[in-house]
SETOR-960064 format. One record per residue: x, y, z of N, C-alpha, C in turn; residue number from 0. Coordinates in steps of 0.001 Angstrom, whole numbers. Layout:
n_px:n_py:n_pz:ca_px:ca_py:ca_pz:c_px:c_py:c_pz:numar
X:Y:Z:X:Y:Z:X:Y:Z:NUM
...
END
This chain:
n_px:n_py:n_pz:ca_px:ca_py:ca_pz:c_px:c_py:c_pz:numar
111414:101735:96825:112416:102402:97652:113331:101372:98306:0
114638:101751:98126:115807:100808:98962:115982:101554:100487:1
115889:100793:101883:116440:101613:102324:118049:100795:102875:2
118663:102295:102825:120074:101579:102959:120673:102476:104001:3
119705:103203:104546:120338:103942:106538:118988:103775:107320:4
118964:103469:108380:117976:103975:109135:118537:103810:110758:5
118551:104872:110943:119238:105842:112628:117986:105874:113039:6
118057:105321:114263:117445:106186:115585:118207:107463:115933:7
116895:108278:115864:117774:109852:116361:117368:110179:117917:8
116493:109731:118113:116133:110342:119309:114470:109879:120105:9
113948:109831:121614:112906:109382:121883:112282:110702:122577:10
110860:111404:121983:110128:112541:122938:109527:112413:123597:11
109090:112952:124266:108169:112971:125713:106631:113511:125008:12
107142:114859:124663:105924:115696:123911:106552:116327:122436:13
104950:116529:121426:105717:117039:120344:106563:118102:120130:14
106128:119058:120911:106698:120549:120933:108465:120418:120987:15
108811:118942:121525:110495:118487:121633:110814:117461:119803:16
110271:117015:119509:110642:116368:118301:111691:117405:117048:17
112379:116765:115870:113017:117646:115307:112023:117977:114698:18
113211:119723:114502:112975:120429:113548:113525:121152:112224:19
113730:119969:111798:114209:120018:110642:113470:120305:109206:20
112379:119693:109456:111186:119756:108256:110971:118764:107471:21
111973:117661:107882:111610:116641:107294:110275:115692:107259:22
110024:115042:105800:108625:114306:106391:108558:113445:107188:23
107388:113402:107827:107300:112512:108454:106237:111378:108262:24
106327:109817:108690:105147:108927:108586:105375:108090:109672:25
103964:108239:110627:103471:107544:111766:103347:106114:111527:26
103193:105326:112599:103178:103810:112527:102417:103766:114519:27
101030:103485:114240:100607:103866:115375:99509:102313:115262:28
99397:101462:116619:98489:100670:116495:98075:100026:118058:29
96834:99257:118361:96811:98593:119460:98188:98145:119974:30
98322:98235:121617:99623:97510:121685:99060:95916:121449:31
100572:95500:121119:100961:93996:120739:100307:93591:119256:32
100266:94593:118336:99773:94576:117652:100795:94239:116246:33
101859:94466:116694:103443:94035:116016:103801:95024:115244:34
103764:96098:116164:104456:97352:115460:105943:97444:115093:35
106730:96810:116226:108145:96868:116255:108875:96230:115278:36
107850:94893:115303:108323:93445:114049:107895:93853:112770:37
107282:95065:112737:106784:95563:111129:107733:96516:110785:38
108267:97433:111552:109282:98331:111080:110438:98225:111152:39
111099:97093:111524:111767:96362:111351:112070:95318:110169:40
111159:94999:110063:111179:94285:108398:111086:95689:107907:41
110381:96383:107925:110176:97427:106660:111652:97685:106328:42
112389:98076:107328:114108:98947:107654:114959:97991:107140:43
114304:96323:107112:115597:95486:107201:116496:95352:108176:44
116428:95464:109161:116892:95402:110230:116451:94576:111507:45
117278:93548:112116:116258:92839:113226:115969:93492:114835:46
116713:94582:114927:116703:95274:115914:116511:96595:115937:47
116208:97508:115128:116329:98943:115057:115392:99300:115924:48
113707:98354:116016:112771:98937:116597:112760:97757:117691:49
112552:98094:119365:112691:96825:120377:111817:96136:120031:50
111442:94816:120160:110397:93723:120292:110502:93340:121194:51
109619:93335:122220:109088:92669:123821:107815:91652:123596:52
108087:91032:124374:106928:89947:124678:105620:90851:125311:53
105879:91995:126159:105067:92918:126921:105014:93777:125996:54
103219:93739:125560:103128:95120:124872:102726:96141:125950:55
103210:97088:125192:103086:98864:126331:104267:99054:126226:56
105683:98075:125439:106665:99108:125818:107162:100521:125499:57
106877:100343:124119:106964:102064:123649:106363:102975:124661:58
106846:104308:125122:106089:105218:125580:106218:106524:124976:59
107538:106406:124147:107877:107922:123790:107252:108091:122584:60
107692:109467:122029:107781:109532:120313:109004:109335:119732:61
108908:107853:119373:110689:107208:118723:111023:107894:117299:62
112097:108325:116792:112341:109096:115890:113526:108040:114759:63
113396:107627:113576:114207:106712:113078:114398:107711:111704:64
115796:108648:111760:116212:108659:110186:116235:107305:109237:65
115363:108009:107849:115775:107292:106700:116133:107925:105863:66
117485:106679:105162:118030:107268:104292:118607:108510:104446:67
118404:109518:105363:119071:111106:105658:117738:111467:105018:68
116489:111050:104563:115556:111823:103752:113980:112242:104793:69
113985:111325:105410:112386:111505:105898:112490:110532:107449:70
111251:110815:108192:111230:110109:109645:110068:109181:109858:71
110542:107986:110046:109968:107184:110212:109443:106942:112112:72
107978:107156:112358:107757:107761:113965:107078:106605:114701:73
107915:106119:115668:107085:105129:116095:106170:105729:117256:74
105453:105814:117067:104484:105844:118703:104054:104937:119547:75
103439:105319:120488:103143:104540:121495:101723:103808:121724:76
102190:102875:121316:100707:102102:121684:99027:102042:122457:77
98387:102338:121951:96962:102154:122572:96006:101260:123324:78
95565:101947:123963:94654:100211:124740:95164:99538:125642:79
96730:99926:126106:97230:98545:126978:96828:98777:128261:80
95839:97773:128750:94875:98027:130207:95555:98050:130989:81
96590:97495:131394:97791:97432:132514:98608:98874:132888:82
98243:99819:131619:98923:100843:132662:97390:101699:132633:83
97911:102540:133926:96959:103423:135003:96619:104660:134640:84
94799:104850:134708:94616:105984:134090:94950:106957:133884:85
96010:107452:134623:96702:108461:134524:97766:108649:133601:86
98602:107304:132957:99333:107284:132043:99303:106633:130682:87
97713:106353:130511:97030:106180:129354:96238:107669:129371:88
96011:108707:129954:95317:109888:129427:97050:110386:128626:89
98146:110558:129779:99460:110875:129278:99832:110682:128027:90
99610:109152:127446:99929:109225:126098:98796:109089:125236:91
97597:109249:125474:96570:109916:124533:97042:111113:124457:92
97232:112194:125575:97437:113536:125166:98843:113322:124024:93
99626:113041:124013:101013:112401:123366:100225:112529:122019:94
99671:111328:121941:99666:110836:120683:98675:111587:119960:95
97312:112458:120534:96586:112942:120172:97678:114473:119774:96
98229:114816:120559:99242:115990:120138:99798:115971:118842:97
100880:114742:118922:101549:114849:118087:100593:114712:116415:98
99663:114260:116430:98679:114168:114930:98040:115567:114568:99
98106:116251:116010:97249:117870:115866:98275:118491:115450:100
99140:118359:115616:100590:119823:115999:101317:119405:114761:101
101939:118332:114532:103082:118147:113423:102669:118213:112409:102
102922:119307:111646:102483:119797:109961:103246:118676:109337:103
104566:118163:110121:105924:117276:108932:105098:116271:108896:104
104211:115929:109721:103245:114265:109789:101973:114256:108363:105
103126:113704:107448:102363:113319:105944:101279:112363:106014:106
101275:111332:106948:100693:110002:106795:100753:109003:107967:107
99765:108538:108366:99387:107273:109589:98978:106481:109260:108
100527:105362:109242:100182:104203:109146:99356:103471:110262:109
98231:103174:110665:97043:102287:111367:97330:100860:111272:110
97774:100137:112412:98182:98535:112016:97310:98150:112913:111
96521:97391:112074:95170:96702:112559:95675:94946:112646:112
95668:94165:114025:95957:93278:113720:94730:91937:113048:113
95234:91441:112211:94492:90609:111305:93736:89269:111982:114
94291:89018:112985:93969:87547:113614:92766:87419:114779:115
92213:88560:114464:90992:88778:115371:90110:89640:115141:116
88824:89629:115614:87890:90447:115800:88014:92126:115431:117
87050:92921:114811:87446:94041:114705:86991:94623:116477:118
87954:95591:116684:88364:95987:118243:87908:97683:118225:119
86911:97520:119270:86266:99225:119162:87089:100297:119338:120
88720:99785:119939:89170:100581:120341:90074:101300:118893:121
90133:100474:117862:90731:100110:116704:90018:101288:115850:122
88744:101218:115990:87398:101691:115293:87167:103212:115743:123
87506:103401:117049:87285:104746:117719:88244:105543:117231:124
89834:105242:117253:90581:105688:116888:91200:106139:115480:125
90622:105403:114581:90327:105497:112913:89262:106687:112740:126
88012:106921:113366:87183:107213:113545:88103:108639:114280:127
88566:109081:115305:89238:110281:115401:89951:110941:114551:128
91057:109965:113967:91903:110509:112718:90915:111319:111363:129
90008:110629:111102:88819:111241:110182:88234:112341:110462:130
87817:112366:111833:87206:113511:112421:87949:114611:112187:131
89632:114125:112323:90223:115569:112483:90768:115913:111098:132
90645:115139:110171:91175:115615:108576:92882:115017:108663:133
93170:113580:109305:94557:113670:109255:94572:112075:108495:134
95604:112500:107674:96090:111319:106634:96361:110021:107181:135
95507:108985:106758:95969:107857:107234:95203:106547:105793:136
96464:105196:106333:96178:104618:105750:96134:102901:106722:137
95520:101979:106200:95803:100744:107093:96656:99678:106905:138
97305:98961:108210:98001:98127:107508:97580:96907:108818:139
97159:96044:107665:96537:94614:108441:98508:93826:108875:140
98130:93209:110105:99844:92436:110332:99934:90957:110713:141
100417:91023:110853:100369:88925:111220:99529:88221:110717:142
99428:88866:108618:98656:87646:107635:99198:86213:107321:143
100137:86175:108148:100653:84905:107533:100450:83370:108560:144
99529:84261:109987:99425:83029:110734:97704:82825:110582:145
96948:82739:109527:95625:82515:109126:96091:81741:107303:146
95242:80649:107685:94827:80472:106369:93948:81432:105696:147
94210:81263:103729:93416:82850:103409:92133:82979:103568:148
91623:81698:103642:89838:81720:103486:89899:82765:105209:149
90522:82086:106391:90136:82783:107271:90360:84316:107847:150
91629:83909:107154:92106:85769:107096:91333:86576:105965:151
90649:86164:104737:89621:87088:103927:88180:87247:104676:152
88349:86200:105667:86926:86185:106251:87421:87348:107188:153
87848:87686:108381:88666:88572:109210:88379:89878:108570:154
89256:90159:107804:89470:91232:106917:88450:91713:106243:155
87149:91112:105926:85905:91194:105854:85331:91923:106952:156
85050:90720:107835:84613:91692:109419:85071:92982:109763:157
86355:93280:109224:86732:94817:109902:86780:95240:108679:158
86473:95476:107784:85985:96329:106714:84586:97141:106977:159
83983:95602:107289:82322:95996:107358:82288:96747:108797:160
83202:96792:109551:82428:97222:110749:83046:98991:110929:161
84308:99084:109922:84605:100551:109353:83519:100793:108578:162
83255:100464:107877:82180:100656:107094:80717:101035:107433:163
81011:100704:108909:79763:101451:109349:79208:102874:110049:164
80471:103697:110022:81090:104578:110050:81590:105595:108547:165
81976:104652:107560:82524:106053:106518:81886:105022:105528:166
81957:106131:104554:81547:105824:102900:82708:104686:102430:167
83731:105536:102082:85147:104624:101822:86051:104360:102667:168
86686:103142:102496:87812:103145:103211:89050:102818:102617:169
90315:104039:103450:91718:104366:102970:92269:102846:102034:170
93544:103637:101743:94234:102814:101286:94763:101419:102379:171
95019:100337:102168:94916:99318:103004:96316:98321:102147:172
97000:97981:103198:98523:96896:103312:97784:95432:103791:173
98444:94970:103433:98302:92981:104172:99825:92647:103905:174
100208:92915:105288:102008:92636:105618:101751:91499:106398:175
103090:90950:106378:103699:89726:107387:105155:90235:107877:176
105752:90529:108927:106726:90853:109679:107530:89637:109163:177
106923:88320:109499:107734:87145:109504:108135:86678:107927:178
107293:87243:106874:107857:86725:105009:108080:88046:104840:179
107932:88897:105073:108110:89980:104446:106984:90516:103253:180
105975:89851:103550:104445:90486:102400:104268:91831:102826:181
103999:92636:101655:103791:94018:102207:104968:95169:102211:182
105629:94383:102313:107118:95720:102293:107525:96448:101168:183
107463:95988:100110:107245:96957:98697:106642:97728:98523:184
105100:97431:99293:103892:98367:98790:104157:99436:99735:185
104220:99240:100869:104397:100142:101960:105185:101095:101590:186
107064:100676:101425:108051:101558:100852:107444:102141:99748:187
106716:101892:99005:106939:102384:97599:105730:103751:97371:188
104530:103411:98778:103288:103607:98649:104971:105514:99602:189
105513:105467:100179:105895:106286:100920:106792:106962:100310:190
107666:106285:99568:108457:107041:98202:107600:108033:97488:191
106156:107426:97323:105332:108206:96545:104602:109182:97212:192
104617:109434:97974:104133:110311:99308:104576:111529:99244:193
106623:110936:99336:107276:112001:99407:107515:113191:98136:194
107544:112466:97149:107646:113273:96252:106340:113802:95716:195
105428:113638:95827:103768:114487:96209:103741:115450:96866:196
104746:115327:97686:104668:116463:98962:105158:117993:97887:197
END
């Protein structure tokens, strides 16, 4: 897939406000600072479409990015970031837990697991919900390019095995770099093929 538009249309509060158009849709949901912004951004080709902050937690909404005029690319809001207050980490659990229950247009969740560390329970719990509830997802490991491979196959090992202790199989799986661009073919192409499945 080429993409050769991608618009921001709009940021939600709750799903019940997102369009309704019927277009598909595919999530991009991960720990904050996990380099969500710097991944869909390479994906788009673009160095700014999605913000990049030094402070993860900035996303809060449901970000809405036309592609191509064909399908929506959804950024959500980040998980785990301890700095904000229980009250506005239940806020965007309910958010984010909403929007995966409610949106029929939501084809697919992309899961960006970052590569340069430890597998993270919070990582594990949340993979572990998506399953529970029967909703499409796939993984995408990010920042492979700051590990040598022995240590990043070793990594990528560890959080296999520790999904693995939990399900039989596990989804389909990316190894992107924001910074070379590894991964961006498979991703586009894995979503081209999505759409026309649908």
């Amino acid at each position: 897939m080429d993409i050769h538009q991608a618009d921001f249309v709009g940021s939600y509060p709750k799903p019940g406000l997102c369009p309704t158009d019927r277009r598909a849709e595919f999530a991009f949901i991960g720990r904050s600072n996990v380099g969500k912004s710097s991944l869909i951004n390479m994906l788009c080709g673009r160095k700014s479409l999605a913000h990049v902050s030094n402070k993860p937690g900035k996303t809060q909404l449901l970000n809405y990015y036309l592609i191509n005029e064909e399908w929506y690319l959804v950024d959500l809001p980040g998980y785990g970031y301890a700095k904000r207050s229980k009250k506005e980490r239940r806020g965007f659990g309910k958010m984010i837990n909403g929007y995966f229950l409610e949106r029929s247009e939501m084809y697919c969740a992309f899961v960006l697991v970052d590569s340069n560390i430890p597998p993270q329970d919070i990582d594990v719990e949340f993979i572990n919900w998506l399953g529970e509830h029967g909703i499409p997802f796939v993984l995408v490991y990010t920042k492979t390019d700051r590990l040598n491979q022995r240590t990043l196959d070793e990594n990528l090992d560890k959080i296999r095995n520790k999904l693995l202790e939990y399900w039989t199989h596990l989804p389909q799986e990316f190894i992107t770099s924001s910074r070379t661009g590894e991964g961006r073919d498979e991703v586009l192409t894995f979503i081209e093929n999505t759409k026309q499945a649908i």
